[in-house]
C-alpha positions as CSV (number, residue, x, y, z in Angstrom):
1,X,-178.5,-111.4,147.7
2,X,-175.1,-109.2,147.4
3,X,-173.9,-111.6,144.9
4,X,-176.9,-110.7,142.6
5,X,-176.9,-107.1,143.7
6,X,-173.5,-107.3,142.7
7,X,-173.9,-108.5,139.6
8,X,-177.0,-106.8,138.5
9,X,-174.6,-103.1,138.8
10,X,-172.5,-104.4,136.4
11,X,-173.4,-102.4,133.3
12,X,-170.9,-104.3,130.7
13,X,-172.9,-107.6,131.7
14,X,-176.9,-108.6,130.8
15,X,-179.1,-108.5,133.6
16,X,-180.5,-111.7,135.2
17,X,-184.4,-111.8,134.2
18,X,-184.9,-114.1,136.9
19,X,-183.1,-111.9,139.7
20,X,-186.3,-109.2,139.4
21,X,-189.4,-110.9,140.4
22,X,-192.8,-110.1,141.7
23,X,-194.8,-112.5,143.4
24,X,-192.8,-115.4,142.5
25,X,-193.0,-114.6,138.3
26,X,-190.1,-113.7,136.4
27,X,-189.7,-109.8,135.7
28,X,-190.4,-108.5,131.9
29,X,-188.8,-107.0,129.8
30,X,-189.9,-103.3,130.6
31,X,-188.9,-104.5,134.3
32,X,-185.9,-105.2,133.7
33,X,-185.2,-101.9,131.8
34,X,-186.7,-99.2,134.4
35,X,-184.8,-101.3,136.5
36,X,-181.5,-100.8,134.7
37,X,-182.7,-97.0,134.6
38,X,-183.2,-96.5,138.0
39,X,-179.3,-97.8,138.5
40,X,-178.2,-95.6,135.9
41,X,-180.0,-92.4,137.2
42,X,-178.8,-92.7,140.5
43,X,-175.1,-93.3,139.3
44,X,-175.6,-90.1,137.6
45,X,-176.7,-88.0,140.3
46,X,-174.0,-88.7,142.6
47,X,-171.7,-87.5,139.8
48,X,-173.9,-84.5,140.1
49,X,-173.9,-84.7,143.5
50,X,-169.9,-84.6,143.5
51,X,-169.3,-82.5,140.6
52,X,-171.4,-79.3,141.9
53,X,-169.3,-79.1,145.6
54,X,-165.8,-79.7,143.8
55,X,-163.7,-77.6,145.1
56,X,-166.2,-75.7,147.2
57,X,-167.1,-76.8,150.7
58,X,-167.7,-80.5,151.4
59,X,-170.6,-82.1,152.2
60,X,-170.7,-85.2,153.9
61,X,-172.3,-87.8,151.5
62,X,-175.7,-89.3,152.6
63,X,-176.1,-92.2,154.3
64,X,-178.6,-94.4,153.6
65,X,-181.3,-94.8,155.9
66,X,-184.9,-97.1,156.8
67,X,-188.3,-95.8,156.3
68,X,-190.7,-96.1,158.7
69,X,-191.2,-100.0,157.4
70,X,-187.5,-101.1,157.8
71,X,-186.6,-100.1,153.5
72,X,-183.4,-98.8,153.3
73,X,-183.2,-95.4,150.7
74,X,-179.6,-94.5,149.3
75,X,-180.6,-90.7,149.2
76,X,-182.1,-89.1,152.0
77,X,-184.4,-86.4,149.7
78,X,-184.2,-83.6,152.0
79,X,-180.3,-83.9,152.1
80,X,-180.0,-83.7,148.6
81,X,-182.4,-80.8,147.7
82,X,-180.7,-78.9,150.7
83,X,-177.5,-79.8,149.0
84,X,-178.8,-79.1,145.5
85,X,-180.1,-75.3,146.1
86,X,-176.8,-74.4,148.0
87,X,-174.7,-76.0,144.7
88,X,-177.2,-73.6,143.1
89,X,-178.6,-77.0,141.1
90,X,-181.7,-78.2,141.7
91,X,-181.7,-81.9,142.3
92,X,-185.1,-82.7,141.0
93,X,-184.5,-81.1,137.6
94,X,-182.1,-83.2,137.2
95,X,-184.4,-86.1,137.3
96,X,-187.0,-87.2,135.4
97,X,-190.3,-85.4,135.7
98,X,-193.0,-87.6,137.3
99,X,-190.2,-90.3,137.8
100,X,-189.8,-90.4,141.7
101,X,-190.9,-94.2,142.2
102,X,-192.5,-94.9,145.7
103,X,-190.7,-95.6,148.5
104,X,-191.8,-99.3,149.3
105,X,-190.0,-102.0,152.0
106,X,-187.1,-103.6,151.5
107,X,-187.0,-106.7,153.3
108,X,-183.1,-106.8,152.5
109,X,-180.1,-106.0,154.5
110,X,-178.6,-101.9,153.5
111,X,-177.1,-102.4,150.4
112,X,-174.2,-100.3,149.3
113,X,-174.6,-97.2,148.4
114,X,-174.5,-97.4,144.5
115,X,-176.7,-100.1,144.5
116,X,-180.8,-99.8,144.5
117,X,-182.7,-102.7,145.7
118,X,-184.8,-104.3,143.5
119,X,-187.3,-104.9,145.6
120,X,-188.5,-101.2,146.8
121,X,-190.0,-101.1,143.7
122,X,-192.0,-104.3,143.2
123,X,-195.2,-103.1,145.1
124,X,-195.3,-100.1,143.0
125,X,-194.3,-101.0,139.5
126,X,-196.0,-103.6,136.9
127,X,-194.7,-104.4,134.1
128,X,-197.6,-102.7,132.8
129,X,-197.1,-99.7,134.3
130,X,-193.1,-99.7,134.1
131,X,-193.4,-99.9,130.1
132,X,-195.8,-97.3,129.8
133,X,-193.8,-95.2,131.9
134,X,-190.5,-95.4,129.7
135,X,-192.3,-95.2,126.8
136,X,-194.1,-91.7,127.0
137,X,-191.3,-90.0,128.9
138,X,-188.6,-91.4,126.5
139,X,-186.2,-90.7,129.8
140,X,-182.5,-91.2,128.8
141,X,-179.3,-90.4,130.1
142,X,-178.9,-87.3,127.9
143,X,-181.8,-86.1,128.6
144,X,-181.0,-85.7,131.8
145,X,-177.6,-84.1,131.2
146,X,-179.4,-81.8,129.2
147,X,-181.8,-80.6,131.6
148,X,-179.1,-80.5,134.0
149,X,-177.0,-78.0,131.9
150,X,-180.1,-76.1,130.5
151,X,-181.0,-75.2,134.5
152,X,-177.5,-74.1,135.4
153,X,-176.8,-72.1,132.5
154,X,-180.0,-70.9,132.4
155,X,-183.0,-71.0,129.5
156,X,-183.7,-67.3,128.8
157,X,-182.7,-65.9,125.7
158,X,-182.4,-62.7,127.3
159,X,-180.0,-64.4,129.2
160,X,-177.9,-65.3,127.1
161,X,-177.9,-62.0,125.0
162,X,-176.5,-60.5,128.3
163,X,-173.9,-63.1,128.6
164,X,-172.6,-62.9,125.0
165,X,-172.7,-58.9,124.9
166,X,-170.4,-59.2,128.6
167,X,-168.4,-61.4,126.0
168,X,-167.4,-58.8,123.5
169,X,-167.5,-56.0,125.9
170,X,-164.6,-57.9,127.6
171,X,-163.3,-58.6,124.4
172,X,-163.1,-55.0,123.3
173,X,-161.7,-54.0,126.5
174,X,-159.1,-56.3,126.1
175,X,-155.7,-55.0,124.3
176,X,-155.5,-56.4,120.2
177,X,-151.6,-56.8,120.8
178,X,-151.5,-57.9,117.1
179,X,-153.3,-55.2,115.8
180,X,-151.4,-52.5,117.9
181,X,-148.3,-54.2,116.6
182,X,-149.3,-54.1,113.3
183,X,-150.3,-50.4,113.2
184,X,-146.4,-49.4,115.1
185,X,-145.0,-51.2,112.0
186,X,-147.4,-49.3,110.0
187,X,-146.3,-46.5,111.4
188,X,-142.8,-46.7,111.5
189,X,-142.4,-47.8,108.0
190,X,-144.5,-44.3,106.9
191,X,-142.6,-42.1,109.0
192,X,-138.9,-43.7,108.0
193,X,-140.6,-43.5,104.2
194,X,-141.9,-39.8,105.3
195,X,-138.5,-38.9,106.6
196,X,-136.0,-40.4,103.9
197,X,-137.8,-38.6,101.6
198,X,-137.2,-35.5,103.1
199,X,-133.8,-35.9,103.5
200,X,-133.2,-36.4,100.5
201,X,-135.1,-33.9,99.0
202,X,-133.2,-31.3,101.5
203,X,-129.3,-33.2,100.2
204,X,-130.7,-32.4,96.6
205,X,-131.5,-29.3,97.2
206,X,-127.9,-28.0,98.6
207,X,-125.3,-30.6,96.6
208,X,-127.8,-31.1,93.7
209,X,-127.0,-34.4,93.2
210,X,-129.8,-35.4,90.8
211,X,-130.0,-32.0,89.5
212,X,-130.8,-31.2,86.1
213,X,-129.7,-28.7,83.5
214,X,-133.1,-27.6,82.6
215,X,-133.1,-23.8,83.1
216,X,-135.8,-21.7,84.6
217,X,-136.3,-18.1,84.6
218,X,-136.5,-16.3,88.0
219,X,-137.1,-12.5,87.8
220,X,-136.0,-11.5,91.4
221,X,-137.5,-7.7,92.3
222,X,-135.6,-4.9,93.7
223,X,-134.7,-5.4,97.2
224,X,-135.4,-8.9,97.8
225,X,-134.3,-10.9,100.6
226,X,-133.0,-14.0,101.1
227,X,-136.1,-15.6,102.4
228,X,-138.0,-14.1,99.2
229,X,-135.7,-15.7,96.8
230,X,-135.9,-18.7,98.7
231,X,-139.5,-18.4,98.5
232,X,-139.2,-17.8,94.3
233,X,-136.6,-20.6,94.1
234,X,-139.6,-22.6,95.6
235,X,-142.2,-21.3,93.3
236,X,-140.2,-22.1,90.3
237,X,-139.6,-25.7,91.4
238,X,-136.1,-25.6,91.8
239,X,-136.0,-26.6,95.5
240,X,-138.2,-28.8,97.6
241,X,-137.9,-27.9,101.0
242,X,-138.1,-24.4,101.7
243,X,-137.8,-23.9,105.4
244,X,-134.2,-26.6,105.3
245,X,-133.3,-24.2,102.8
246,X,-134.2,-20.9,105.2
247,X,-132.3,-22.8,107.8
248,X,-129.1,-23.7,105.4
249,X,-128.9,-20.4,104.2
250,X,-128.6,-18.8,107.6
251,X,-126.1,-20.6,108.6
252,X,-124.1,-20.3,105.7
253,X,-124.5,-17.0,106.3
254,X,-126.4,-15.7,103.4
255,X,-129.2,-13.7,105.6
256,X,-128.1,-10.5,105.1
257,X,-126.6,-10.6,101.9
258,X,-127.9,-8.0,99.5
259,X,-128.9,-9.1,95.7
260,X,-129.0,-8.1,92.5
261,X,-132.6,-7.7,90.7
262,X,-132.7,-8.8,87.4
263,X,-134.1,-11.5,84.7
264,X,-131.9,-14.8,86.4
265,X,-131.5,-18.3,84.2
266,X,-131.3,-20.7,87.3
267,X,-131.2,-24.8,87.3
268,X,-131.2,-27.1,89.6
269,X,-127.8,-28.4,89.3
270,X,-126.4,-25.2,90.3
271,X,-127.8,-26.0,94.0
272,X,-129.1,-23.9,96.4
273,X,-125.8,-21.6,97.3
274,X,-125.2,-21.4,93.5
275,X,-128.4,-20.1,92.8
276,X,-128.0,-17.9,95.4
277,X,-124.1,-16.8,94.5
278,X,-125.4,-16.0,91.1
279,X,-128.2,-13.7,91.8
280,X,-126.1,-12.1,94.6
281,X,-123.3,-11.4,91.5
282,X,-120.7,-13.4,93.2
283,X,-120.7,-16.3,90.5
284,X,-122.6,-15.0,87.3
285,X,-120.1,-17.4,85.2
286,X,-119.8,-20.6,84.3
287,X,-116.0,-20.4,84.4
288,X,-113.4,-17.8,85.5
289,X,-112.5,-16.9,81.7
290,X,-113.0,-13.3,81.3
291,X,-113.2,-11.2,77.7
292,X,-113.0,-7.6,77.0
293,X,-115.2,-6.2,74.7
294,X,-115.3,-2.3,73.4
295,X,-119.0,-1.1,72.4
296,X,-118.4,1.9,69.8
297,X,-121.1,4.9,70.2
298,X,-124.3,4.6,68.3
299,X,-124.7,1.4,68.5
300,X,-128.1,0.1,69.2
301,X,-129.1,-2.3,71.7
302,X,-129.6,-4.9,69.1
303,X,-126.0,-4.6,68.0
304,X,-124.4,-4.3,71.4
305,X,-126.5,-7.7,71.8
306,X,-125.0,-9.7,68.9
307,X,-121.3,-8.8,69.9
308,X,-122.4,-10.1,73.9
309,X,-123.4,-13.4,72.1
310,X,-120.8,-13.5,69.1
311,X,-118.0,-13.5,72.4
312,X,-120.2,-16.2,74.5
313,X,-120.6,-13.6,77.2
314,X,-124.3,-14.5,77.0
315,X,-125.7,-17.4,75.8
316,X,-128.4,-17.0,73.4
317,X,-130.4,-13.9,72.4
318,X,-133.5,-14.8,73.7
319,X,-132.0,-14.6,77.3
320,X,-130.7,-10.9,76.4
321,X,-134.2,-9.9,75.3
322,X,-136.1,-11.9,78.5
323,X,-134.0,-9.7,80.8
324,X,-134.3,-6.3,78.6
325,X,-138.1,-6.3,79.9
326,X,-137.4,-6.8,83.7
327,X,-137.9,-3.3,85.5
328,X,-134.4,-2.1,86.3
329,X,-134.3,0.3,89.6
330,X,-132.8,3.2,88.0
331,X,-134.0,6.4,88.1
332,X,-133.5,7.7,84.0
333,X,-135.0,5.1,82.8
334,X,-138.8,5.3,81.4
335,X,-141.5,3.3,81.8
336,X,-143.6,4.7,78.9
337,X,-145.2,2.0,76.8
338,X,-144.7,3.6,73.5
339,X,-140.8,2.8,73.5
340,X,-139.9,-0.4,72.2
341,X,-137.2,-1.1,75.3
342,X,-136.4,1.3,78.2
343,X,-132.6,0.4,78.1
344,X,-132.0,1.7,74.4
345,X,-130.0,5.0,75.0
346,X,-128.7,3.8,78.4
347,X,-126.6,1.2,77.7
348,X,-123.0,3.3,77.7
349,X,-121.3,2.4,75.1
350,X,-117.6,1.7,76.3
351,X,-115.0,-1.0,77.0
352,X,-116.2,-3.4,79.6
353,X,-114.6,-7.0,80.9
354,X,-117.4,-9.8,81.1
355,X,-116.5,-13.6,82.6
356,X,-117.5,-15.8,79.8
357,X,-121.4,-17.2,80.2
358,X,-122.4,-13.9,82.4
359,X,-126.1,-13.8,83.1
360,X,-127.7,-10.9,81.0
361,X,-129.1,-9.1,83.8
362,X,-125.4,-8.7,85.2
363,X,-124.2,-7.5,81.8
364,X,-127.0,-5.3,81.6
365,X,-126.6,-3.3,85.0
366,X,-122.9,-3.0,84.1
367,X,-124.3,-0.7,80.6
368,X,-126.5,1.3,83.2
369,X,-124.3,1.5,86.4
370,X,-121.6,3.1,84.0
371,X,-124.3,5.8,82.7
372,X,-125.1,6.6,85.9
373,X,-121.5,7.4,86.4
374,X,-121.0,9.2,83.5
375,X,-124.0,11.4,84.2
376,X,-122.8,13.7,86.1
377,X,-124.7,16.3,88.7
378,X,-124.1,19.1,86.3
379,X,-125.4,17.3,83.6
380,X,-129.0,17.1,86.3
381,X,-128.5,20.6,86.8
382,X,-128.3,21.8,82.8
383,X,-131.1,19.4,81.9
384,X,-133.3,20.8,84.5
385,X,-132.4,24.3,83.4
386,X,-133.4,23.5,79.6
387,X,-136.7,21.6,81.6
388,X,-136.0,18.9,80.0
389,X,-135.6,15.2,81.2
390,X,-133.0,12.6,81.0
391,X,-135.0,10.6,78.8
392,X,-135.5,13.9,76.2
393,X,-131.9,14.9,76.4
394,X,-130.4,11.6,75.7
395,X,-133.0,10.9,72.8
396,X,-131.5,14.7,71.4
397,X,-128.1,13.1,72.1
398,X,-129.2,9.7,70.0
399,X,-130.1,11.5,67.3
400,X,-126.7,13.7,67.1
401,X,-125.0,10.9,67.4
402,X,-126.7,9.1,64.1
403,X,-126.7,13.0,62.3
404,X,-123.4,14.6,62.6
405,X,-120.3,13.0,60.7
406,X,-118.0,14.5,63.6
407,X,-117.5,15.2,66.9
408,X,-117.2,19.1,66.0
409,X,-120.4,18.9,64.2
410,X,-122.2,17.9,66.8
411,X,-122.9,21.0,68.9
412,X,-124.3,22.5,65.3
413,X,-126.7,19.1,65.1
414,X,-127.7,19.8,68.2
415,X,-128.5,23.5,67.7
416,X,-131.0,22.8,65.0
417,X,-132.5,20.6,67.0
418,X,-133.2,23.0,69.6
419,X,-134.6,25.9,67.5
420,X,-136.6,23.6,65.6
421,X,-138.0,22.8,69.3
422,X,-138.1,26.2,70.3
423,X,-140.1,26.8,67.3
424,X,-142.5,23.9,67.1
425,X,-145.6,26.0,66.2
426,X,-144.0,27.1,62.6
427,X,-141.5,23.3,62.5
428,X,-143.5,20.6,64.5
429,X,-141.5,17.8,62.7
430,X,-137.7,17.6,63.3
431,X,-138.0,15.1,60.0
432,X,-134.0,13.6,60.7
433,X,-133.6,10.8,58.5
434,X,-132.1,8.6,61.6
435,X,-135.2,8.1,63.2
436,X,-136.9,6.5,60.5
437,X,-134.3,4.2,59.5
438,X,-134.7,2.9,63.1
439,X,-137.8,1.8,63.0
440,X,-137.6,-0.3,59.6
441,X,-134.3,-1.6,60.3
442,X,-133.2,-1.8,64.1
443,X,-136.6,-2.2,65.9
444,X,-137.3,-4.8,63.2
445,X,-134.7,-6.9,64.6
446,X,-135.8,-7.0,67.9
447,X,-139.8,-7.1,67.4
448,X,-139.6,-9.2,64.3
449,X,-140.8,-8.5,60.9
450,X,-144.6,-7.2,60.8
451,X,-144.1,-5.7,64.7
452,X,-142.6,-2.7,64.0
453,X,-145.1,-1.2,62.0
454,X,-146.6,-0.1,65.6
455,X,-143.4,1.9,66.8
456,X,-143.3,4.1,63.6
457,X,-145.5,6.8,64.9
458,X,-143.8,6.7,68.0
459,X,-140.3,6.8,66.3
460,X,-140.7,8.3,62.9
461,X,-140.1,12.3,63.1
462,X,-141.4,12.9,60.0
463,X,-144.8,11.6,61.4
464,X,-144.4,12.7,65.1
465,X,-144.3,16.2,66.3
466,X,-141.6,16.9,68.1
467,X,-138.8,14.7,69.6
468,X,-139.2,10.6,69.4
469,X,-141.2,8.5,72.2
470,X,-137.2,7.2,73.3
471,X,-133.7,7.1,72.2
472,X,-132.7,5.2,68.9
473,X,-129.2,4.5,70.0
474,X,-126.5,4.4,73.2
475,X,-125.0,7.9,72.5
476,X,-121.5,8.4,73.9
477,X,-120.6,11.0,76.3
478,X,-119.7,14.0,73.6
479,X,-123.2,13.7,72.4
480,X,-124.7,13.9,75.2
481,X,-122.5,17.5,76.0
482,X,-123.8,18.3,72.7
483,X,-127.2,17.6,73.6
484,X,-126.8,19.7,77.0
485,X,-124.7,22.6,75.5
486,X,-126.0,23.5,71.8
487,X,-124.3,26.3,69.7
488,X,-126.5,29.3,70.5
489,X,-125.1,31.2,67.9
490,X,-126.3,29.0,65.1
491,X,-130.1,29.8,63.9
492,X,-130.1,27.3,61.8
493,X,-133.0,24.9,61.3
494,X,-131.8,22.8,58.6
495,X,-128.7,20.7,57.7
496,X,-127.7,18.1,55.4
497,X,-124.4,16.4,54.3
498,X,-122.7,15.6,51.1
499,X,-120.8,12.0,50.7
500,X,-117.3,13.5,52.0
501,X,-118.6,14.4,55.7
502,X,-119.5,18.2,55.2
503,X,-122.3,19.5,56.6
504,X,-124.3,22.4,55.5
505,X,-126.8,24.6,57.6
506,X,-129.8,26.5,56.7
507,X,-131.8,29.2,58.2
508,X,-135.1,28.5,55.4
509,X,-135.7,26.4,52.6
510,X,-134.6,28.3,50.0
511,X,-131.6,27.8,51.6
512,X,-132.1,24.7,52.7
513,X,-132.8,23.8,48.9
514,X,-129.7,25.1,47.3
515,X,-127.7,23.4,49.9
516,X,-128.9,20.0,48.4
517,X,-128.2,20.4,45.1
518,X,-124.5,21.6,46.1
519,X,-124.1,18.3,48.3
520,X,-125.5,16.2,45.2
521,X,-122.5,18.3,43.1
522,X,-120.1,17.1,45.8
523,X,-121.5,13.8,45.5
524,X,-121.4,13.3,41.6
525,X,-117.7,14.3,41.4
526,X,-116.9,12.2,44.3
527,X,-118.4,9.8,42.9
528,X,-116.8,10.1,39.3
529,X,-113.7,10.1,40.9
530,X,-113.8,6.6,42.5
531,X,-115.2,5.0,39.5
């Protein structure tokens, strides 16, 4: 009997039809297969059995035992459910439903615990009923597995929504090292970028190493600091980083310098202390090359200009006119909009020393801080006791300066300026030729053809009462005397010259009238003569 038992638990090998019989006939086929079932199953559930208490606390494994009729049964049932709910398993899910077979006698010795005798099961199960059996419940050893994980994982789906939402909760909670990684490379890369950049842009900005000779002009106001012309330096685009360049210029030093306002021609390859030198007036050259030049008086501001650029003191014209519309801070000059530039008449005309390349505005304050020198308190004093204003007197002085052929002439000049003044009701018109020829020659060469038209009622003394809107030339400093201190013994209101210099004076126009035609006399000989 143990040699068949044996045998029979030998999956690899067929079972023996003839070992399974009931009442003396040979087993069917559907016998024979529950029968192989039954083996299987309870194979199975010890694995169960075992696997559910590994590593937890041991139970001892159940013996097998006799029934009441002297059977012996492998699994005692109340063992293993008692074993089965503590392992949190339930034993009987893992079997079959309706597939607990009857416990019948065995009339054989125990056999081992793997095995299942045959005969328990031969009162209880037909053929008949054994293939019936299989064939609706369709039991197989997956099945069982299945159910088996289904119960201890658990069937809800809400379940299972719990468990995978735990899942990516833990996840999140978890540290992306990759991703944190990736973002500090991110980072660094940006910031190095961020800070390269800057850097450079600061090194450009103080050795101007990929500076350019494009200029720019920068019109810095009166009494500007350094951190204002830092600020216009910024403005203009010819720095980038204005706080390294607050914080260079400080320690070089430069915070309480004091600057010159002024029309400036700046570019970026001067750098930030050259730039700063230049509109201080410390480096208004582009080399230390200096040139005297003498300015004769009369000259206009036009003419004074072409000799600045003829020498290469300035550059270009167009830089000398930019810079003759800034705002200077000086007290004599006007702001009136009918004069076609506020330095005509202040530009003293003397000999000055210029570094070749000089910015305008610099060449332009040395012309007006050498008139304010020249004009003296008692000049203030005698202009304010005539009541008239810088501006008038040296637009009287202008005109003396274009009218008299000689220094001795001019106090007489300048007398018949003053009574025709003094009598404006009866003489509103001065009518000196000078004043006109200034408008269609002179102001045409700084407006440009067409543009002066405007000026000539402002200009013109034979259209404008009294004295012109401004000066029409840089007088020297004996006109202006002249201008201050007339001859008060002359009542003359009219004067003219013939071609050799002399100048005649008359009270009326009768007088006035012969003079001409004695001048023209003077004139025709003179004239004769050099033919």
């Amino acid at each position: 009997m143990n040699d068949t038992n044996n045998k029979n638990n030998n999956p690899s090998k067929p079972v023996d039809k003839q070992a399974f019989v009931q009442d003396n006939k040979p087993a069917t086929n559907g016998e024979v297969y529950f029968a192989n079932y039954q083996k299987n199953r309870d194979k199975m559930a010890e694995k169960i059995y075992a696997s559910s208490y590994e590593g937890k606390t041991k139970v001892a494994k159940p013996k097998p035992k006799a029934d009441a009729e002297g059977s012996t049964q492998l699994f005692d049932s109340s063992a293993v459910a008692s074993a089965s709910s503590k392992a949190g398993r339930g034993m009987a899910n893992a079997m079959p439903r309706n597939s607990s077979p009857k416990k019948t006698a065995a009339k054989t010795e125990g056999p081992h615990p793997g095995d299942r005798p045959i005969s328990r099961y031969k009162s209880s199960l037909s053929p008949k009923n054994a293939n019936e059996r299989i064939n609706s419940k369709k039991i197989t050893s997956d099945n069982m597995a299945n159910n088996f994980r289904r119960e201890n994982t658990g069937n809800s789906r809400e379940e299972q929504r719990a468990r995978r939402r735990a899942k990516r909760a833990l996840r999140r909670s978890q540290p992306n090292y990759l991703k944190q990684l990736l973002i500090s490379v991110i980072s660094i890369v940006l910031v190095t970028a961020l800070l390269s950049g800057i850097g450079i842009g600061c090194i450009n900005d103080v050795l101007a190493i990929n500076g350019n000779d494009e200029e720019v002009i920068v019109t810095v106001p009166e009494n500007a600091s350094t951190s204002d012309i830092i600020k216009l330096l910024k403005d203009a685009k010819l720095i980038h980083n204005k706080s390294f360049c607050k914080f260079f210029s400080g320690f070089r030093g430069y915070t309480k310098s004091k600057y010159q306002s002024g029309v400036y021609y700046l570019s970026t390859d001067m750098g930030l202390e050259g730039m700063l030198d230049e509109i201080k007036g410390n480096n208004q050259y582009t080399s230390q090359e200096t040139v005297s030049l003498s300015f004769p008086e009369g000259w206009t501001v036009q003419q004074m200009m072409d000799k600045l650029v003829k020498n290469e003191v300035i550059e270009s014209n167009k830089k000398f006119l930019n810079s003759l519309n800034f705002e200077y801070n000086y007290s004599f000059l006007t702001d009136s909009k009918e004069v076609v530039t506020q330095l005509e008449g202040f530009m003293f005309p003397d000999t000055y020393e210029f570094f070749i390349g000089e910015s305008a505005s610099s060449v332009i304050r040395k012309f007006l801080d050498n008139f304010k020198k020249k004009w003296t308190t008692e000049y203030q004093q005698r202009a304010d006791a005539l009541g008239m204003s810088v501006n008038e007197i040296v637009t009287i002085a202008s005109i003396i300066e274009k009218e008299a052929g000689s220094s001795e002439q001019m106090a007489g000049v300048s007398a018949v300026i003053h009574n025709r003044l003094k009598r404006s009701v009866d003489y509103p018109y001065i009518q000196c030729d000078s004043t006109s020829n200034y408008v269609t020659k002179y102001i045409t060469e700084l407006v440009g053809s067409g543009k002066e038209s405007k000026y000539k009622k402002y200009y013109d003394t034979a259209e404008k009462t009294g004295l012109p809107s401004g000066p029409i030339c840089n007088p020297g400093e004996e006109a202006i005397a002249a201008a201050l201190y007339p001859d008060e013994t002359l009542n003359a209101l009219y004067f003219n010259h013939d071609d050799s210099g002399k100048i005649y004076y008359a009270s009326n126009e009768v007088d006035f009238a012969r003079n001409l035609e004695e001048a023209k006399k003077v004139n025709e000989e003179l004239s004769a003569q050099y033919y």
